[in-house]
N, CA and C atoms as an extended XYZ file, in Angstrom:
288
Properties=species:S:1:pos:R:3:atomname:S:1:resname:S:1:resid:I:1 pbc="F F F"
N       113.182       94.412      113.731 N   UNK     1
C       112.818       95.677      113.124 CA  UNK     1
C       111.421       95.618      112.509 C   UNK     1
N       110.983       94.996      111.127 N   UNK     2
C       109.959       95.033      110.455 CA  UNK     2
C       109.371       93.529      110.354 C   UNK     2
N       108.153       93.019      111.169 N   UNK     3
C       107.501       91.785      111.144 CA  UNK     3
C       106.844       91.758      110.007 C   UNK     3
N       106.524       90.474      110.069 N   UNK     4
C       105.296       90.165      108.861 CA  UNK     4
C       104.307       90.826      108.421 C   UNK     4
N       103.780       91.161      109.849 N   UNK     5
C       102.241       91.480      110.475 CA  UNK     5
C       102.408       93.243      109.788 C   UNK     5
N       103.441       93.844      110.126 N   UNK     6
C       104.029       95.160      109.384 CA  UNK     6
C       103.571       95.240      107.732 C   UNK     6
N       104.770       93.762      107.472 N   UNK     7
C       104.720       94.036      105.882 CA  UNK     7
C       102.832       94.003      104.925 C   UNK     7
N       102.682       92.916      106.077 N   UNK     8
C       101.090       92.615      105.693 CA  UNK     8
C       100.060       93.866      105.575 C   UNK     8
N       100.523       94.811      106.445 N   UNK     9
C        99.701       96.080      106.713 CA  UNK     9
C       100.293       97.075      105.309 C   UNK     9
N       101.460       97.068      105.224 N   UNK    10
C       101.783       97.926      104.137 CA  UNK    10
C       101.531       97.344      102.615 C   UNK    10
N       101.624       96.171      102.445 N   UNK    11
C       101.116       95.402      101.235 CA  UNK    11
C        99.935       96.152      101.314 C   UNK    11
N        98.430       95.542      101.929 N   UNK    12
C        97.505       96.049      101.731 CA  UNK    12
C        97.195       97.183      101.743 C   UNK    12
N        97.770       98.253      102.331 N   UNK    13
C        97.681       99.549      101.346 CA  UNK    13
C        98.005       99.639      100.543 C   UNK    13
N        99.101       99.364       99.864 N   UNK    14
C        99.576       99.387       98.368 CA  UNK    14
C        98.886       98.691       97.950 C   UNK    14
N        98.025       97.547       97.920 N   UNK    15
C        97.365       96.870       97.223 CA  UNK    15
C        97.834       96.086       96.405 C   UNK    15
N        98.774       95.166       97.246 N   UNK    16
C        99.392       94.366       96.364 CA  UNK    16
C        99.028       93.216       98.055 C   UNK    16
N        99.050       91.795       96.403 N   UNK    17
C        98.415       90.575       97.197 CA  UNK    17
C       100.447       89.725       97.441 C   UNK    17
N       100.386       89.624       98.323 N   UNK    18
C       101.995       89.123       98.455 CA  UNK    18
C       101.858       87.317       99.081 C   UNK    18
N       102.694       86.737       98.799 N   UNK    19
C       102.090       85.147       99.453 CA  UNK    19
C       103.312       85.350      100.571 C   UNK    19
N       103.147       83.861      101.062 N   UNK    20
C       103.565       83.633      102.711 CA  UNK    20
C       105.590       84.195      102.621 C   UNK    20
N       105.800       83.620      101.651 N   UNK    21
C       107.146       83.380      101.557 CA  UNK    21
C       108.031       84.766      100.678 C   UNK    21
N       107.148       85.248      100.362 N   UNK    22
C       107.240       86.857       99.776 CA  UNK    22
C       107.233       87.863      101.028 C   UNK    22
N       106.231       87.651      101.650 N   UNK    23
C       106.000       88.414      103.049 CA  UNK    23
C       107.289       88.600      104.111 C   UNK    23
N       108.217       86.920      104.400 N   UNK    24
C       109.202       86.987      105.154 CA  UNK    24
C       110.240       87.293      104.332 C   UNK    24
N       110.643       87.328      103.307 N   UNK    25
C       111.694       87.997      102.147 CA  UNK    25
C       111.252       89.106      102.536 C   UNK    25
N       110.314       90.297      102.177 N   UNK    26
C       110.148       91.662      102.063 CA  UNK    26
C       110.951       91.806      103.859 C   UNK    26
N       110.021       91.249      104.523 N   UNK    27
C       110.542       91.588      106.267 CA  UNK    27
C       111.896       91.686      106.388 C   UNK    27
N       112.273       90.589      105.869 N   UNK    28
C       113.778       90.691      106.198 CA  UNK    28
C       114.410       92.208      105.388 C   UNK    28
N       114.584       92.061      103.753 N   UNK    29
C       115.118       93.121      102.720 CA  UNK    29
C       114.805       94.108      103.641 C   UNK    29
N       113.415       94.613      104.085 N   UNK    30
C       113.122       95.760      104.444 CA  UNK    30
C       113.594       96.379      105.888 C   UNK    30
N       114.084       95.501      106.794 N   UNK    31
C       114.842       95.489      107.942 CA  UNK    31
C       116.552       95.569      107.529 C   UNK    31
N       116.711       95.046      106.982 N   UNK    32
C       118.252       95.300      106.246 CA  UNK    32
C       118.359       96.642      105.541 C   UNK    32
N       117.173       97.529      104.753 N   UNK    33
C       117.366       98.821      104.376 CA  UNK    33
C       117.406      100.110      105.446 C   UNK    33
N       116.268       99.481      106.595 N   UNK    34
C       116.423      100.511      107.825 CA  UNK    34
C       117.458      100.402      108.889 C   UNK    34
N       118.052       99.014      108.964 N   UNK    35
C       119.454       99.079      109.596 CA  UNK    35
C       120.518       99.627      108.278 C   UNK    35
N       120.163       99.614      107.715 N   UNK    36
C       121.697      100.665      106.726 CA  UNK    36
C       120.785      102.353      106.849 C   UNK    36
N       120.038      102.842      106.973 N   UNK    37
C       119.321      103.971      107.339 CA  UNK    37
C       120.125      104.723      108.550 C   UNK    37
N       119.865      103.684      109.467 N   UNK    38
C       120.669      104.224      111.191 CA  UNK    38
C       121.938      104.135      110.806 C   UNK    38
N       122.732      103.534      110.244 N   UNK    39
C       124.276      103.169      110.421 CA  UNK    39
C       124.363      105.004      109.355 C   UNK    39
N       123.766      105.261      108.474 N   UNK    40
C       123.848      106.382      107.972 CA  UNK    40
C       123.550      107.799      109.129 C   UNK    40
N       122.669      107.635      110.012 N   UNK    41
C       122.435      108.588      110.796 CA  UNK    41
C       123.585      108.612      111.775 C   UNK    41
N       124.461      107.861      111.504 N   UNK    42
C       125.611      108.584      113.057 CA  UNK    42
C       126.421      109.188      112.037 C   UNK    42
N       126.571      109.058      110.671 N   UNK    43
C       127.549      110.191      110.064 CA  UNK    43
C       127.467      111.956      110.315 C   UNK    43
N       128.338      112.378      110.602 N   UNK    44
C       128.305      113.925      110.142 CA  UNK    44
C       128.148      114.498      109.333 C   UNK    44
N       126.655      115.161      109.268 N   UNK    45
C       126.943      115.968      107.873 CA  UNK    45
C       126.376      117.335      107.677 C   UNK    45
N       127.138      118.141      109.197 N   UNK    46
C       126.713      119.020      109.320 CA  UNK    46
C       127.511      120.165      108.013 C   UNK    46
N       128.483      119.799      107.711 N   UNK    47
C       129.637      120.421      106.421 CA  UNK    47
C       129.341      119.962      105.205 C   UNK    47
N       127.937      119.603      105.219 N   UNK    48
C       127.743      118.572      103.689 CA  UNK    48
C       126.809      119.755      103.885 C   UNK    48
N       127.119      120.209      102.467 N   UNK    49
C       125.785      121.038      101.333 CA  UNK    49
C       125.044      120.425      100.637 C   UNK    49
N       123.848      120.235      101.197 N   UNK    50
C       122.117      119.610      100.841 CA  UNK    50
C       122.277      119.918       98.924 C   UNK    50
N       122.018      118.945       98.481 N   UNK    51
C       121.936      118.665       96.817 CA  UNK    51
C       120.737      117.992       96.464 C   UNK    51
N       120.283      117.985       95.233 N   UNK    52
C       119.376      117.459       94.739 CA  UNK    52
C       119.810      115.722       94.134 C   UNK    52
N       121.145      116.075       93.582 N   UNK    53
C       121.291      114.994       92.766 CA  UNK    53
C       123.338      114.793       93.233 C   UNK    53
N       123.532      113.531       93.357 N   UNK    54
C       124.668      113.170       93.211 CA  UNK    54
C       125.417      113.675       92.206 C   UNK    54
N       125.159      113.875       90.751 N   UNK    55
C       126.111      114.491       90.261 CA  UNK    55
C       125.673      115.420       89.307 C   UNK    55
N       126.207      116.769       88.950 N   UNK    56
C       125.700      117.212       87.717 CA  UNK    56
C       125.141      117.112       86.874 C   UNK    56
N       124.068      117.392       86.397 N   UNK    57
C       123.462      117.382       84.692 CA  UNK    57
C       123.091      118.272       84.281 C   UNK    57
N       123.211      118.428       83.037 N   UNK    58
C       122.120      119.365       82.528 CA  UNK    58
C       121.502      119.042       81.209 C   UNK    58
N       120.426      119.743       81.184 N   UNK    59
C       119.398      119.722       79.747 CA  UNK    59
C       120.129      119.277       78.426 C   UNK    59
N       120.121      118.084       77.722 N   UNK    60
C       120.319      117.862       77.101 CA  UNK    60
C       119.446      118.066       75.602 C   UNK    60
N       118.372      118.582       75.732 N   UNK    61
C       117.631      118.844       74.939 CA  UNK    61
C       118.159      119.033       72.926 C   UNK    61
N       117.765      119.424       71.874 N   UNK    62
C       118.706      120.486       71.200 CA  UNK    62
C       117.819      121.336       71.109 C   UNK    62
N       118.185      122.064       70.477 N   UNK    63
C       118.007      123.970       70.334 CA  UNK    63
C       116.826      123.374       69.298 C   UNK    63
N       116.504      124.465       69.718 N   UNK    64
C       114.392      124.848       68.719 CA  UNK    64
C       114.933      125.750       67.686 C   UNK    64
N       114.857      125.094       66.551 N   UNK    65
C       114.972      125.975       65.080 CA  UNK    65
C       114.152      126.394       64.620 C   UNK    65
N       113.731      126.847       63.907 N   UNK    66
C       112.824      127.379       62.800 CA  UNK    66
C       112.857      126.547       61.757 C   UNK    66
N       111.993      125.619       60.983 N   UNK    67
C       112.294      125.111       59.669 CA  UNK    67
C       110.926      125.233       59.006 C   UNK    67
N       110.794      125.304       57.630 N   UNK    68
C       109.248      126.064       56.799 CA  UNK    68
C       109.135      124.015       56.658 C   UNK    68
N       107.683      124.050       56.288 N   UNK    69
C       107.334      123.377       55.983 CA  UNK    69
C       107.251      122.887       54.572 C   UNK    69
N       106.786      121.673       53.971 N   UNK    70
C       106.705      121.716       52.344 CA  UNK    70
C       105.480      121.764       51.676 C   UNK    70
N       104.332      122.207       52.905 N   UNK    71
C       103.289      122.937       52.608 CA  UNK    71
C       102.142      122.053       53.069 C   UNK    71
N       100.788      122.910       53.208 N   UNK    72
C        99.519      122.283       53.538 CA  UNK    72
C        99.140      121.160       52.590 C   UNK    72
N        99.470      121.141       51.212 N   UNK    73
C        98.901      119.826       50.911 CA  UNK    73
C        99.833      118.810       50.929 C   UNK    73
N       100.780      118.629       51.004 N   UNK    74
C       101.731      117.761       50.961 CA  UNK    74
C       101.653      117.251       52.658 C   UNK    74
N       101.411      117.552       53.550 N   UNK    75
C       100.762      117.459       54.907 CA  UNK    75
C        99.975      116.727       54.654 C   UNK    75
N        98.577      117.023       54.218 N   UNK    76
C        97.397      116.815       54.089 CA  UNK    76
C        97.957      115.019       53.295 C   UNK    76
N        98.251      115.151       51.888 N   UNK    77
C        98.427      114.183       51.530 CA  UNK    77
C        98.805      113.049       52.126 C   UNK    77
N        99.377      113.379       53.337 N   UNK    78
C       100.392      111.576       54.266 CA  UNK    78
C        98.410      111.589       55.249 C   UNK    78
N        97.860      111.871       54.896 N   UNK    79
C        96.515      111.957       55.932 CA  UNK    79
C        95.889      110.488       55.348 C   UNK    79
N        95.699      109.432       56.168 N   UNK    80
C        94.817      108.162       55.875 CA  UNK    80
C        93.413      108.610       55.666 C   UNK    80
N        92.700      109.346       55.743 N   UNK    81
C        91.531      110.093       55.050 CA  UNK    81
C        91.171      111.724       55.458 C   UNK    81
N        91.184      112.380       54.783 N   UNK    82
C        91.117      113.421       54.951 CA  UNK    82
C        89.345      114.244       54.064 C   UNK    82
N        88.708      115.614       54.539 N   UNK    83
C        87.683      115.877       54.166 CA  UNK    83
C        88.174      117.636       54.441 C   UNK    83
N        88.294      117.631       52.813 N   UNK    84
C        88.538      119.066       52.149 CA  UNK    84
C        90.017      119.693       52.977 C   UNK    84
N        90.184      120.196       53.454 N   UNK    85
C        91.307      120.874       54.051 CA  UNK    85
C        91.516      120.861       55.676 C   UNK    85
N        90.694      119.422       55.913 N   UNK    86
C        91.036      118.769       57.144 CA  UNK    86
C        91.467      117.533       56.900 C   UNK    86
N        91.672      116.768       58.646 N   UNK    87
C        92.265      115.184       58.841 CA  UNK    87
C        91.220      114.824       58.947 C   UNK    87
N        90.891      113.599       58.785 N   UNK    88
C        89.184      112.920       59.132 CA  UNK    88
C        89.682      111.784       60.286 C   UNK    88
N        88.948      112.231       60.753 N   UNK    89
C        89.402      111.074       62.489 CA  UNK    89
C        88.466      110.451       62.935 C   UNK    89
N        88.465      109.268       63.672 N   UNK    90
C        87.459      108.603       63.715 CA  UNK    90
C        86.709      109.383       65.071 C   UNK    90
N        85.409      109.424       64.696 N   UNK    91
C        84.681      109.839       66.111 CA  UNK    91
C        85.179      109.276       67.631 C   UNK    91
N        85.033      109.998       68.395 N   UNK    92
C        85.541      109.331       69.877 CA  UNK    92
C        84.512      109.513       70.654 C   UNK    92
N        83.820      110.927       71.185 N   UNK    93
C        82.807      111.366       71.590 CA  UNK    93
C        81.138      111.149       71.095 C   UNK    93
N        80.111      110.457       71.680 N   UNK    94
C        79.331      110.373       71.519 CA  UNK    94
C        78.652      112.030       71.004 C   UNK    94
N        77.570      111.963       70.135 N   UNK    95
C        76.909      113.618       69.424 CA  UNK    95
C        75.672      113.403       70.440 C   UNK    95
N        75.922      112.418       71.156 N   UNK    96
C        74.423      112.750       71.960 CA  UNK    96
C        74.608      113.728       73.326 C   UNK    96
């Protein structure tokens, strides 16, 4: 199914450096995933409804509340330096 000379070509696009004995491991693994590929293609599944996901989920998120704050200076105060009614941050961008 998948030679060396294969894996060697697809390593180097991915850009990964693989040694000798990594190369015939991948060949083999990767010939063992496309023979379980075909053994999947003689199933029927013309009565199977196309899904995204094996099983249900949903959004676990929680709900967006509303809560007030305990105000601008008490904010301000947890600030490691602050200048008048801002945060003071260290420059990132050059002013030139």
């Amino acid at each position: 199914m998948i030679d060396v000379e294969e894996v060697r070509k697809v390593a180097h696009l991915a850009r990964l450096q693989l040694e000798p004995s990594q190369e015939e491991r991948f060949a083999t693994q990767l010939s063992s995933i496309l023979e379980y590929f075909e053994q999947l293609q003689e199933l029927d599944t013309s009565d199977v409804t196309p899904t995204t996901r094996a099983i249900e989920i949903n959004n676990v998120t929680r709900a967006d509340e509303l809560e007030f704050s305990s105000g601008r200076e008490s904010l301000l105060a947890e600030a490691p330096s602050r200048d008048d009614d801002f945060f003071r941050v260290p420059q990132i961008l050059s002013s030139e």
